[in-house]
C-alpha positions as CSV (number, residue, x, y, z in Angstrom):
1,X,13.0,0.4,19.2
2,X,10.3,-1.7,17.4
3,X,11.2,-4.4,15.3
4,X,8.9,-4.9,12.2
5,X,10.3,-8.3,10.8
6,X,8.3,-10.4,8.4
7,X,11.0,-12.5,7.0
8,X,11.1,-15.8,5.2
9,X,10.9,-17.2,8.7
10,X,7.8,-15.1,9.7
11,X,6.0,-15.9,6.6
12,X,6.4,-19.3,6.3
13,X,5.1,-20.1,10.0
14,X,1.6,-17.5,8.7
15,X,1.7,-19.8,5.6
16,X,1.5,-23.2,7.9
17,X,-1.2,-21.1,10.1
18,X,-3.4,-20.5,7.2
19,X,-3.0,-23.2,5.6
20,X,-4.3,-25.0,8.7
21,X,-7.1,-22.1,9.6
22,X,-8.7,-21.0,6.5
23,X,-7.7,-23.3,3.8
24,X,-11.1,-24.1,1.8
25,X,-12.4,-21.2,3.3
26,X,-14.6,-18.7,1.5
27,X,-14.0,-15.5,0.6
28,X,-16.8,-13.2,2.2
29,X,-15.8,-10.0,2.4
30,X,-12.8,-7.3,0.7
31,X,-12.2,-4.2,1.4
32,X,-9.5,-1.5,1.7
33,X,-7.9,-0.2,4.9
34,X,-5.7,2.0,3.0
35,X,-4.6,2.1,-0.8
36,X,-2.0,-0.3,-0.6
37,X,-3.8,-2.5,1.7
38,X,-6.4,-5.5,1.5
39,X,-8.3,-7.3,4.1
40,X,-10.3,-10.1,3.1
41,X,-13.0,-11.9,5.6
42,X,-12.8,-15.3,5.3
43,X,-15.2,-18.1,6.5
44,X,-14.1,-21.6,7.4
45,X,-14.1,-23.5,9.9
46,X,-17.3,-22.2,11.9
47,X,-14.7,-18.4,12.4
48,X,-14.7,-15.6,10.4
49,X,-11.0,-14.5,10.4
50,X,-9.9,-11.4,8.3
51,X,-6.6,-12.2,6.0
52,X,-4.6,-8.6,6.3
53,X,-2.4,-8.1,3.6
54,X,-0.2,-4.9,2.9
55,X,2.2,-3.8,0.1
56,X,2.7,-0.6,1.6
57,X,6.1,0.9,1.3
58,X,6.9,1.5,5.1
59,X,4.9,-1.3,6.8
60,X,4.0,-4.3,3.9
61,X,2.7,-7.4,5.9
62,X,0.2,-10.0,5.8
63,X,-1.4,-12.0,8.8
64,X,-4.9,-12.8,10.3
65,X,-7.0,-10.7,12.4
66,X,-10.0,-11.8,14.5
67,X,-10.9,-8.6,14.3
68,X,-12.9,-6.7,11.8
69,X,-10.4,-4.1,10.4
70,X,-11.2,-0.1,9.9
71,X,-12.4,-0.9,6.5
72,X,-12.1,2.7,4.1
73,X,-15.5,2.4,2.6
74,X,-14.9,5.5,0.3
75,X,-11.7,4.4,-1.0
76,X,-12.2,2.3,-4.6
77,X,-9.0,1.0,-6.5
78,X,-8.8,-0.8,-9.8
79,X,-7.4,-4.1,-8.2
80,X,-10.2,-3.9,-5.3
81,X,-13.0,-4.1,-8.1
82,X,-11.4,-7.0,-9.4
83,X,-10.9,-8.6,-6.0
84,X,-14.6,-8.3,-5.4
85,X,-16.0,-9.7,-8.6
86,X,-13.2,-13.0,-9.1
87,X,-12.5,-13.5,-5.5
88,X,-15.4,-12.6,-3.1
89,X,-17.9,-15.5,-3.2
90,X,-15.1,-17.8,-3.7
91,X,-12.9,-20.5,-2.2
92,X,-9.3,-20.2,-1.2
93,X,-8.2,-24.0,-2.3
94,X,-4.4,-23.3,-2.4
95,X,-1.5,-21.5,-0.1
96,X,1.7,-22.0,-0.7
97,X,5.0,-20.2,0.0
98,X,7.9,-20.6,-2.7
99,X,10.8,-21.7,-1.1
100,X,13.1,-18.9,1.1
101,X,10.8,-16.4,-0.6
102,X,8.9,-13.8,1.5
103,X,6.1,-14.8,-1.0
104,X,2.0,-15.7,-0.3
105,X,0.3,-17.0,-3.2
106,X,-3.1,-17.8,-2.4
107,X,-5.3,-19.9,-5.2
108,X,-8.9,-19.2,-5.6
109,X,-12.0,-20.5,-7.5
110,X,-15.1,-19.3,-7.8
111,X,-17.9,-20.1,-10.1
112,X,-18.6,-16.9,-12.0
113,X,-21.9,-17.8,-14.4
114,X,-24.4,-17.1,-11.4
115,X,-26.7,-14.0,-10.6
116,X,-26.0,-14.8,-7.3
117,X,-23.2,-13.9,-8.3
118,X,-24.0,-10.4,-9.2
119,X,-25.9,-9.5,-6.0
120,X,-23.7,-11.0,-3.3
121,X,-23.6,-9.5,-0.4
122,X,-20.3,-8.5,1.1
123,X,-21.5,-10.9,4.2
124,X,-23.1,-14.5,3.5
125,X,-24.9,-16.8,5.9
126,X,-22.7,-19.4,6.5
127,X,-25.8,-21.4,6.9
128,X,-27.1,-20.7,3.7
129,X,-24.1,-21.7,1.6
130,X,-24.4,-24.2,-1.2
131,X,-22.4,-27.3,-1.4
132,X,-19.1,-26.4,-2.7
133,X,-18.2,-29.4,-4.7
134,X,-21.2,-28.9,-6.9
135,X,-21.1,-24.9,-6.8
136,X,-16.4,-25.1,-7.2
137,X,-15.9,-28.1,-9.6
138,X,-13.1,-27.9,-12.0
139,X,-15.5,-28.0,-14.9
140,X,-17.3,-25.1,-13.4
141,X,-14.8,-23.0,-11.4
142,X,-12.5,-19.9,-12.6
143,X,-9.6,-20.0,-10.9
144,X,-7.2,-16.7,-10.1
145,X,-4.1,-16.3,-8.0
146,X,-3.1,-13.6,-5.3
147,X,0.6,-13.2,-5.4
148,X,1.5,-11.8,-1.7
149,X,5.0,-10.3,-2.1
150,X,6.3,-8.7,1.4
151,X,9.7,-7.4,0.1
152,X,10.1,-4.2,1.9
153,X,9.4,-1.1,-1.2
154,X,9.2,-3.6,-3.4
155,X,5.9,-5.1,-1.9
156,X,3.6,-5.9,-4.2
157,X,-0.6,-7.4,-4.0
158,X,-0.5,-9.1,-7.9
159,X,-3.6,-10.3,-9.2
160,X,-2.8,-13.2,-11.8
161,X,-5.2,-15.2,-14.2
162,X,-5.4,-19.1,-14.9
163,X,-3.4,-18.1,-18.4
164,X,-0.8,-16.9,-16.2
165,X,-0.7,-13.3,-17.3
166,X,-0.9,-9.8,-14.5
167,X,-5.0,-8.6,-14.3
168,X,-4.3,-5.9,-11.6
169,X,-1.9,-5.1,-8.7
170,X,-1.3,-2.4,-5.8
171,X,1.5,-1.1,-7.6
172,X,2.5,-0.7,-11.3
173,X,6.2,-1.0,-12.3
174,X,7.0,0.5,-15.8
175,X,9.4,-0.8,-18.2
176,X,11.5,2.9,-17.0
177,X,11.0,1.5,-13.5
178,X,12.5,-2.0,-13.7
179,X,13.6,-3.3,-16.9
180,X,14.2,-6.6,-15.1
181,X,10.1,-7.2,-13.8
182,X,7.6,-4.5,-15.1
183,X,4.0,-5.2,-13.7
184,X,1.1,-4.0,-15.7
185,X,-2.4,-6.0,-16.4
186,X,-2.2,-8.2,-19.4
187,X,1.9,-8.8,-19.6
188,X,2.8,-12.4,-18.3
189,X,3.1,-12.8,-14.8
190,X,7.1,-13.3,-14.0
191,X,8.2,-14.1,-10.0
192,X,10.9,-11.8,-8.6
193,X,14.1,-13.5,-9.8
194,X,16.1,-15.5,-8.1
195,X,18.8,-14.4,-5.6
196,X,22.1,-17.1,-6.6
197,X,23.0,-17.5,-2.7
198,X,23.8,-20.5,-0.9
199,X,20.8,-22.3,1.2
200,X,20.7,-21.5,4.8
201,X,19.4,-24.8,5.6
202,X,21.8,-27.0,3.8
203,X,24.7,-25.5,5.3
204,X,27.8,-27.1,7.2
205,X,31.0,-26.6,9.2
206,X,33.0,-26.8,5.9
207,X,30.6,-25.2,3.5
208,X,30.6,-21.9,5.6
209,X,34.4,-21.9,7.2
210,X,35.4,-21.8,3.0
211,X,32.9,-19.1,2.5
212,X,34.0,-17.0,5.5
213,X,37.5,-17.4,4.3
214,X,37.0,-13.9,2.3
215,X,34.7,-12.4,4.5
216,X,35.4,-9.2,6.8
217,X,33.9,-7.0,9.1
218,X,30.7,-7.7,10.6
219,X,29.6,-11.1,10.7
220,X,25.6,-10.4,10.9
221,X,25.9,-8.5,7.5
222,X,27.5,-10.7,6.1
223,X,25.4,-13.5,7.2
224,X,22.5,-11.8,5.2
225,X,24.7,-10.8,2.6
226,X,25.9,-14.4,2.2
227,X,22.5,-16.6,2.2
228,X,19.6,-16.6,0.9
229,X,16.5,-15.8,3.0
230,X,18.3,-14.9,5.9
231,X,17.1,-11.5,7.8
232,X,19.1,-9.2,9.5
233,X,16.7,-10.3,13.1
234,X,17.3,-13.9,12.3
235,X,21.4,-13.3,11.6
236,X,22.0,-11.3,14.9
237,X,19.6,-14.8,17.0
238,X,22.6,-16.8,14.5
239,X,25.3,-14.5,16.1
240,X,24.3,-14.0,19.2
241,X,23.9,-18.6,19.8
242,X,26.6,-19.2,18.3
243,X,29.2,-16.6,19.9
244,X,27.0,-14.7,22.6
245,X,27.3,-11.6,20.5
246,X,24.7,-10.1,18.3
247,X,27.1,-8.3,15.6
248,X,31.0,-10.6,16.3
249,X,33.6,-9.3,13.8
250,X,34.6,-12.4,11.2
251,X,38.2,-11.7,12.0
252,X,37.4,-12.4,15.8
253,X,35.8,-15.4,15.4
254,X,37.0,-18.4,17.3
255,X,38.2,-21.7,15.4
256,X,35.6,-23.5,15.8
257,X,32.7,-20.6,14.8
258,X,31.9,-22.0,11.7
259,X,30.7,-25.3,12.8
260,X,28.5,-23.5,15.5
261,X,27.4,-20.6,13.4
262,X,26.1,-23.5,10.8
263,X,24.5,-25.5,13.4
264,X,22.6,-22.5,14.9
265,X,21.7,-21.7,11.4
266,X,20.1,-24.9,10.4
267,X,18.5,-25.1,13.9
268,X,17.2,-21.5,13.3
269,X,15.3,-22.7,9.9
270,X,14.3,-26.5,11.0
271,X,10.4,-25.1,12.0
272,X,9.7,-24.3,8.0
273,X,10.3,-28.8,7.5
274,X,8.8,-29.6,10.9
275,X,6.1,-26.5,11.5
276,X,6.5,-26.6,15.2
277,X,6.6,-22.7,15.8
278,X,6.4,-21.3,18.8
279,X,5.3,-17.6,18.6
280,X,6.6,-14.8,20.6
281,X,6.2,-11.2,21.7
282,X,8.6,-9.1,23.3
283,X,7.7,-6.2,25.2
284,X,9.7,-3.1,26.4
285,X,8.0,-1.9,29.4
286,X,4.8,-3.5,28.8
287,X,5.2,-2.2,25.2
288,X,5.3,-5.0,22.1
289,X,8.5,-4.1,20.5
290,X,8.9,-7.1,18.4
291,X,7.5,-10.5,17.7
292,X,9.2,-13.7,16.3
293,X,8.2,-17.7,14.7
294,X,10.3,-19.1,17.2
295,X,12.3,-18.0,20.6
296,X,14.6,-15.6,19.6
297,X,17.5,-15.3,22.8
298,X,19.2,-12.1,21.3
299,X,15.5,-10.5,22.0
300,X,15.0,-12.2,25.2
301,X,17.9,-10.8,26.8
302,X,16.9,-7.8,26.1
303,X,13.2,-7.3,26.6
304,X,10.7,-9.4,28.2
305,X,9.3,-12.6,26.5
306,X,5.7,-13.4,25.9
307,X,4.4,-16.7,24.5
308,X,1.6,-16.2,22.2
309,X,-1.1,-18.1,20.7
310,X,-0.1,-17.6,17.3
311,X,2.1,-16.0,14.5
312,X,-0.4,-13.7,13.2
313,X,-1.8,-12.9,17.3
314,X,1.9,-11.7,17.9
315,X,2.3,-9.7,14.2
316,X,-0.8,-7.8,15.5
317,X,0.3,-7.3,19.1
318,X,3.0,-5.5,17.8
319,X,1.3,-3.9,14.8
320,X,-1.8,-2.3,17.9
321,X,0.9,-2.0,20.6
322,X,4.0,-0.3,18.9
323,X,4.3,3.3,20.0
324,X,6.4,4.9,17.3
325,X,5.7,2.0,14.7
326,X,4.7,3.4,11.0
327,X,0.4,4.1,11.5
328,X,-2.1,2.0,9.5
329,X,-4.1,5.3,8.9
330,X,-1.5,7.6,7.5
331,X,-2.5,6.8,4.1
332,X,-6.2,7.9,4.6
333,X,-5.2,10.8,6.9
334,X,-3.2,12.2,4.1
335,X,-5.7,11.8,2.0
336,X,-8.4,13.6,4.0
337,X,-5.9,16.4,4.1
338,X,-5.7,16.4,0.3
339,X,-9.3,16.2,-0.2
340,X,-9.6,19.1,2.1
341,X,-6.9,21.1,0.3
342,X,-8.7,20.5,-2.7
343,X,-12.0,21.8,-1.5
344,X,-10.3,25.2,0.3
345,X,-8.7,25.7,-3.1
346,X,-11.9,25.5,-5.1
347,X,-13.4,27.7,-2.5
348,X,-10.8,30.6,-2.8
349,X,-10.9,30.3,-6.0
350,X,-14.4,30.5,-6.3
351,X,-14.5,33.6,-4.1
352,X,-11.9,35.2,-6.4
353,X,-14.0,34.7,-9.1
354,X,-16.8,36.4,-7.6
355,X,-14.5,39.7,-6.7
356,X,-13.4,39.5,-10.3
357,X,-17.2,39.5,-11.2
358,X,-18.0,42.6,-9.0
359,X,-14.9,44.6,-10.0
360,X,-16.4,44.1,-14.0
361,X,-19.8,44.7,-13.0
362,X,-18.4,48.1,-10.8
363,X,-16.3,48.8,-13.8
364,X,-19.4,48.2,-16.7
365,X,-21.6,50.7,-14.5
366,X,-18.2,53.3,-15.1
367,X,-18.5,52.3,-18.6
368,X,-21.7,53.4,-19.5
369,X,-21.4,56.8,-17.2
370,X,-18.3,57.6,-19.2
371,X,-20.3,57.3,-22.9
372,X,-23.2,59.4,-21.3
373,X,-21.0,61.8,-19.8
374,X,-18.8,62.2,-23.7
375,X,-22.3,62.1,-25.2
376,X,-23.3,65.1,-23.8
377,X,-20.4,67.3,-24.0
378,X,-19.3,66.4,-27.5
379,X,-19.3,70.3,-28.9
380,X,-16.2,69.9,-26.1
381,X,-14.2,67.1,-27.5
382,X,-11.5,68.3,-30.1
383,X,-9.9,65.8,-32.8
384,X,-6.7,63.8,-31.6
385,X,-8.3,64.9,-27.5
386,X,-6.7,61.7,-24.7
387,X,-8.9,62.6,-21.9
388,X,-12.2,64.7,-21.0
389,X,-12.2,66.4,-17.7
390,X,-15.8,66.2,-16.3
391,X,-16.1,67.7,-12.2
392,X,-13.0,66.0,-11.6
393,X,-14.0,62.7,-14.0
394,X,-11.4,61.9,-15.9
395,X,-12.1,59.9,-18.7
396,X,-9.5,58.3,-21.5
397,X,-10.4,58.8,-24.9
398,X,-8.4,57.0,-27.8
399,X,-7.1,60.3,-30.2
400,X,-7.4,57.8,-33.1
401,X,-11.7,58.1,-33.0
402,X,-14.3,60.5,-32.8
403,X,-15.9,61.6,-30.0
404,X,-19.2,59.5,-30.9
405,X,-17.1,55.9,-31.7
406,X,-15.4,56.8,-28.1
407,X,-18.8,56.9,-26.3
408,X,-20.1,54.0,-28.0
409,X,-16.9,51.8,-27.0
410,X,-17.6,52.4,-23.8
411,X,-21.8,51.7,-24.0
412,X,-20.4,48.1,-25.7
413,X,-17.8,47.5,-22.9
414,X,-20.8,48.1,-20.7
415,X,-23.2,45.6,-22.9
416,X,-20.5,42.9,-22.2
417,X,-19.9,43.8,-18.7
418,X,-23.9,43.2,-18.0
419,X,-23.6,39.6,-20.0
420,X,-20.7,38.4,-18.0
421,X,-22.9,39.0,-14.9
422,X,-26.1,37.6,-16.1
């Protein structure tokens, strides 16, 4: 089993990291890994770190590698060639995670009037750089947002202006797909809406005994059924401290559950006000499996527990170590194998082309032996005559024309023939 879990708990502790890491950084670098996924070198702090982000369907994420990623240097998207003209070259002076969303929105400026501009390269000498406050002042600055949205298929990478309206993103949604949020460039940029649940981190004894009082059946269900925010990883670690079972039934429940199920709850969210994470890494056999913000018990009494360096260290442990986990590179492997169907099919079809070609030119040669052939036994051919038997040549003749217009049919079937070859 491999648990792939960037929750509103996950994202907020890679929120605090790069916020402290590559805040005022600059942007040096974008590329795509895949079609649906970004990486972005940044600069700051004296470390080039690469920002990963990932609206892909099976596998969205978003954390920072140390490592240079296996850029796709072929692969070109519309929202890429924005990317590298608004945001590489510039500054990321804003990160900020909307409350219990699973949302990154990164603000960046960049001063765009400069033919240094133009020519950047897609790595800079850090020693080189100009001051930022005279090349990134307000007066001088255009300013873009990158809306991160990690919400399972409905990940999206949206690229917004400072009017507030959509300039690109990884996936387009259609009025016909979602009457609610259509993304498109140029239509107003709208946030997902809101999800009218109670807050996890306000909760009490009280509060959630009168909300369990029509609840049934699995109480980790209904825990992320119930609240906002709340994953189905971080409801089973609410379970599992609270009763010492990761999935309790409600109707089992002891009397004094909700009290305990509200103080594990709260406990389980108090990192996001106070930002002391503690990453993990849990390993099956020597095999990551799953990571976590914080200490998860549920997964330690189950696998082995590693304490790691940081969030975005342990999302990438598990991302490079997961044995059955969805692969970074399907999307370009698939299309290699597309790009390779494409050529084989151009290639058959060229080589049918050419047996077409020989079959007329083999047939045109016929034609032309047929109209000599009638030509020089015309005293044979009798009016209304289908065929003329020559040594065993058998050659049609249409009953409705003369001997003569029948050869010269075939002398201008054999004209064509020889211009289709040449």
């Amino acid at each position: 089993r491999h648990f792939y879990v960037f929750d509103v708990l996950t994202i907020a502790a890679i929120a605090d990291e790069m916020t402290g890491t590559i805040l005022d950084g600059r942007i040096q670098r974008i590329g795509l890994i895949d079609r649906r996924t970004i990486g972005a070198e940044v600069f700051a702090n004296g470390r080039r770190r690469t920002l990963i982000m990932s609206a892909d369907d099976r596998d969205p994420r978003i954390y920072l590698s140390a490592s240079e990623p296996p850029f796709d240097v072929a692969l070109t998207t519309p929202l890429l060639l924005l990317l590298r003209k608004y945001a590489r070259g510039g500054i990321i002076i804003g990160i900020e995670q909307p409350p219990l969303e699973r949302i990154v929105r990164l603000s960046i400026a960049k001063r765009l009037a400069s033919s240094r501009d133009e020519v950047e390269p897609d790595f800079a000498d850090p020693s080189l750089e100009e001051d930022d406050d005279a090349v990134y002042g307000i007066d001088a600055a255009t300013h873009i947002y990158l809306h991160i949205e990690i919400m399972g298929r409905h990940s999206n990478i949206i690229l917004v202006d400072d009017d507030g309206r959509i300039m690109e993103s990884a996936k387009r949604v259609t009025n016909r797909m979602s009457r609610v949020r259509p993304i498109a460039p140029r239509m107003p940029f709208t946030p997902p809406p809101p999800v009218d649940r109670p807050d996890p981190r306000r909760v009490t004894g009280d509060g959630l005994r009168a909300l369990l009082a029509d609840g049934s059946g699995s109480l980790t269900n209904w825990l992320v059924r119930a609240f906002r925010g709340v994953s189905p990883q971080m409801a089973r670690e609410v379970a599992f401290v609270a009763t010492g079972d990761t999935d309790p039934d409600i109707g089992a429940l002891p009397a004094n559950s909700p009290a305990t199920i509200a103080q594990a709850m709260r406990s389980l969210f108090e990192p996001m006000l106070t930002e002391t994470w503690s990453p993990r890494v849990y390993r099956d056999d020597g095999a990551a499996v799953a990571f976590a913000p914080v200490p998860m018990t549920h997964l330690h009494a189950l696998f082995e527990e590693e304490v790691i360096g940081s969030i975005s260290a342990a999302a990438e442990a598990v991302q490079i170590g997961g044995g059955d986990a969805p692969g970074r590179h399907d999307a370009r492997k698939q299309r290699l194998l597309a790009s390779i169907e494409s050529v084989r099919g151009r290639i058959e079809g060229r080589l049918a082309s050419l047996v077409e070609e020989s079959a007329r030119a083999n047939a045109s040669e016929q034609y032309r032996t047929w109209g000599d052939l009638i030509y020089a036994w015309l005293w044979t051919i009798q009016p209304g005559q289908t065929q003329l038997d020559i040594d065993g040549e058998k050659i049609p003749l249409d009953p409705k024309k003369s001997a003569k217009e029948n050869a010269q049919d075939y002398f201008e079937r054999y004209k064509k023939g020889r211009m289709c070859r040449s």
